[in-house]
N, C-alpha and C positions, 0 to 999 in steps of 0.2 A: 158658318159657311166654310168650306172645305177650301183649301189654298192649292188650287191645282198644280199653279206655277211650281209652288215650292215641292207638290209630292212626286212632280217628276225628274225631280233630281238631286235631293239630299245628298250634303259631301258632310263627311269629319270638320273641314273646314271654315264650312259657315253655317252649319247646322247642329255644332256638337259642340257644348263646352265641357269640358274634362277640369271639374274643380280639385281630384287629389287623387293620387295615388301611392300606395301604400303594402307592403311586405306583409301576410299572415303569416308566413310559413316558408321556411326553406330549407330544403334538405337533399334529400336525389330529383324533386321536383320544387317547384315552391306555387305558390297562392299569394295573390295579389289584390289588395281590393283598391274599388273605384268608385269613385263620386264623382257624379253627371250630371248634366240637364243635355236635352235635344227638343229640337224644336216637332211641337205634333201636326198631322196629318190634318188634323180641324182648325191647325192656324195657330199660333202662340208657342209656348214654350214647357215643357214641363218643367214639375216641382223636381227636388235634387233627389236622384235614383241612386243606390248603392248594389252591386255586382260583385260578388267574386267569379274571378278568372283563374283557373288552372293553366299554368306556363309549365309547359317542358320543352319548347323548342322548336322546331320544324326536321320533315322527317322525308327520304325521298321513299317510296316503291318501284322496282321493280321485278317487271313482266319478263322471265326468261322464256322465250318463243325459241323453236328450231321450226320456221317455215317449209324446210324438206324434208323432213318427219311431220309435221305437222303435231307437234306435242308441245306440250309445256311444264315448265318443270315446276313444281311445288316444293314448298319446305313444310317439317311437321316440327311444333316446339309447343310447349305448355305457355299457356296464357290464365296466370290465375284470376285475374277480375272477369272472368268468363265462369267464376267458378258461383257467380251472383246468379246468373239464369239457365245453367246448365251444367250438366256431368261430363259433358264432351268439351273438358278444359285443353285436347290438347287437340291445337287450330290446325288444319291447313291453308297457308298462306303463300303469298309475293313473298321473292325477297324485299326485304326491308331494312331500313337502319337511319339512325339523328344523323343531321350536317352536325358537324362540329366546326367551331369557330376558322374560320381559313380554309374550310373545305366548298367547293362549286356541288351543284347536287349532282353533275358529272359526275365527277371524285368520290360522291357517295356511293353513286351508281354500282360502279367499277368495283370497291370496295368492297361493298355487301354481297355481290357475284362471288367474287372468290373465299369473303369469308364463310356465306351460309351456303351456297352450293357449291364453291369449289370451281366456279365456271368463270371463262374471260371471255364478253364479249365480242362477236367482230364488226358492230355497231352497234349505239343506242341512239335513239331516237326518243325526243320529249313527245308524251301525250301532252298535258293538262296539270294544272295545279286546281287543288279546291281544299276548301276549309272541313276539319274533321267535323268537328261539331260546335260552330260560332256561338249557341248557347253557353258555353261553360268553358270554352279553351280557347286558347286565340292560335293553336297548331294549326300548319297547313302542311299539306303532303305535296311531293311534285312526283308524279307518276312517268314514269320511262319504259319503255319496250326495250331491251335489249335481244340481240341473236344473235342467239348459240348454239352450239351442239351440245342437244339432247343426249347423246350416247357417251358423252362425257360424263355426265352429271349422276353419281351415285356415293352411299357411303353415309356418314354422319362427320356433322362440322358443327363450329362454333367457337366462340373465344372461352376457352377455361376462365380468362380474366372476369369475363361478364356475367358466367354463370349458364353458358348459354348449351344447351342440346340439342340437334336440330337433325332431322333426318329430311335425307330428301325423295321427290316423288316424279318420277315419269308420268306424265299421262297422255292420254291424245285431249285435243283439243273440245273435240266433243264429250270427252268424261267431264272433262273439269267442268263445263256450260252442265253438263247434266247434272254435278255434286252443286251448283249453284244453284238451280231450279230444285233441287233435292232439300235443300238445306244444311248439305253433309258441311259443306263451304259457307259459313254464315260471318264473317268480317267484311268493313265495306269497302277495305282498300280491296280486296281482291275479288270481291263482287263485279266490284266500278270495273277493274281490268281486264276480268276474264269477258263480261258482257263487251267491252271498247273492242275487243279482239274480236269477238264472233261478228263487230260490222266490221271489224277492218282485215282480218287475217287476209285477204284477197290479194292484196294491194303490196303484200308482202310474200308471198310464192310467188305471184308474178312476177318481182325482181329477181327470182333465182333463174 
């Protein structure tokens, strides 16, 4: 008999025991494994599950909007494990970048703006956080709109230190929605945020 009480609302806290954790791997990223038991859906408990987790950290995106151009800026950089299901290794995306220890994902915000396109907000405002991919990483992204001037935003950035090449991209808002419905745009941070815009871009020229 199924435990209704209990399948509406499993916590970590009284529904998970965490028997070990452990180091596979550590190096620019590390691999972590874990032994578990959680309690099942039919009642009882399971027998001890083993997982590896890929840890790299948590990581923010943003959405450079100019709501009076009605554009968005993109950035272009090589992403090699895109190089597993396609030749179009080099992405258009958000800006993006890791929290580093002591840093608000504000301060990330801010940050990745001026390093990959070279732009400084004149507010950012939090969408949403969510989990990249809870199968296999425990990363979460915190997704930001910031607004800026798009006529600003040109040229090539990057930190030499990181290896980084990064060209940047104008477009109006209806390109970028059409390279997402195209496929040109297939990453899911910039999926999630171009789609969040086309309900919300509104809400955002009206305050100009």
């Amino acid at each position: 008999m199924i435990d209704n009480k209990k399948t509406e609302g499993f916590t970590a806290d009284d529904d998970f025991e965490l028997l070990s954790k452990r180091v596979l791997y550590k190096g620019f990223f590390r691999l972590d494994e874990y032994r578990f038991k959680h309690r099942l859906f039919a009642g009882g408990w399971s027998g001890e599950v083993t997982r590896e987790v890929f840890e790299r950290g948590h990581a923010v995106v943003v959405l450079p909007y100019d709501p009076i151009l009605d554009k968005v800026v993109l950035i272009e950089q090589l992403r090699v494990p895109a190089l597993a299901t396609t030749k179009s290794i080099w992405l258009l995306e958000l800006v993006a970048g890791m929290i580093e220890p002591g840093e608000s994902p504000e301060q990330v915000a801010s940050r990745e703006l001026f390093e990959e396109a070279g732009l400084t907000a004149s507010h950012i405002d939090y969408i949403n956080s969510y989990l990249v991919s809870p199968g296999g990483t425990s990363e979460r992204f915190y997704l930001y709109i910031g607004r800026v001037d798009a006529s600003q935003a040109k040229g090539l950035h990057g930190l030499d230190s990181e290896d980084e090449d990064i060209k940047v991209h104008v477009v109006s808002r209806v390109q970028a929605y059409e390279w997402v419905q195209s496929g040109r745009i297939d990453n899911a941070s910039t999926v999630l945020g171009i789609q969040w815009l086309m309900l919300n871009y509104q809400q955002y020229q009206s305050a100009n």
